[in-house]
N, C-alpha and C positions, 0 to 999 in steps of 0.2 A: 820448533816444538809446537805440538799441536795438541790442545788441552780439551777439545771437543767441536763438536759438529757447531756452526755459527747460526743455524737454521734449525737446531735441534730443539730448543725451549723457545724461541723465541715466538712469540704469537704472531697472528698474521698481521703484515702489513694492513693499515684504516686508511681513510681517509675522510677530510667532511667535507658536506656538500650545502651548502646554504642557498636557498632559494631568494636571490634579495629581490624578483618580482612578489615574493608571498609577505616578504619584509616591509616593502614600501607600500603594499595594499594595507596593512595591518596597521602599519605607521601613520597612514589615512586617516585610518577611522578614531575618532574624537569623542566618543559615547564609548568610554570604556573606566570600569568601575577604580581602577585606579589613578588616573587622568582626573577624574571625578571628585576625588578627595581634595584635592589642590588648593587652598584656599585660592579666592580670587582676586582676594587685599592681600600683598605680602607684604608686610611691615617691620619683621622682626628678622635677625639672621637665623632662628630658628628657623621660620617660615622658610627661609631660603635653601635650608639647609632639607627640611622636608620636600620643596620641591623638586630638589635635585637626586635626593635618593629617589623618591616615585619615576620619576622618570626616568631615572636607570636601572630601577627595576623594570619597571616595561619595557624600555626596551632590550632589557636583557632576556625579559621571558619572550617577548617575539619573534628576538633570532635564534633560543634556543628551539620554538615551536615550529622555527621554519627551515630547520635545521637537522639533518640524517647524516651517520654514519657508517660507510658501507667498505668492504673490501677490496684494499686498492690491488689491483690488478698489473704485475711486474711484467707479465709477459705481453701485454699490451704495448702496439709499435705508437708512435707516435708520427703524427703526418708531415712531409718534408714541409720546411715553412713558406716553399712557393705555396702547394696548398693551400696552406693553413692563411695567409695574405688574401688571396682568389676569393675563398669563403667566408672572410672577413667584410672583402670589397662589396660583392656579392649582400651578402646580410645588410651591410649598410646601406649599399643602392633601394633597397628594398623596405627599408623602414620608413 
């Protein structure tokens, strides 16, 4: 029984792409007005409790700002994993 096309509504395949060298640059930097607020005595479990939301806000807005969603591509082959090993070794020899 077949009740419609499986590809007929369904939107295009996404996918995300995170940049985590743009992540850890940004993670770096220490002069950022939320970082800022932090007291620098924590004394109280409020305190603690602010410091841990600030910081997971930032770093939530970091990875969202370093962060795209583009069209994933099905027809795209994938390379044998000798390959994929080669240019692995390769890259690392090289760093």
């Amino acid at each position: 029984m077949r009740l419609g096309s499986l590809a007929g509504n369904c939107p295009p395949p996404k996918k995300t792409i995170t940049s985590w060298q743009k992540v850890s640059a940004a993670l770096e930097e220490t002069d950022t007005p939320i970082l800022n607020n932090i007291p620098n005595d924590i004394v109280s479990t409020d305190d603690i409790d602010y410091a841990i939301g600030a910081l997971t806000n930032h770093i939530t807005i970091v990875i969202e700002n370093s962060t795209r969603v583009v069209p994933a591509k099905s027809d795209r082959k994938e390379l044998l994993s000798d390959v994929s090993e080669l240019i692995r070794a390769k890259t690392l020899r090289c760093a």
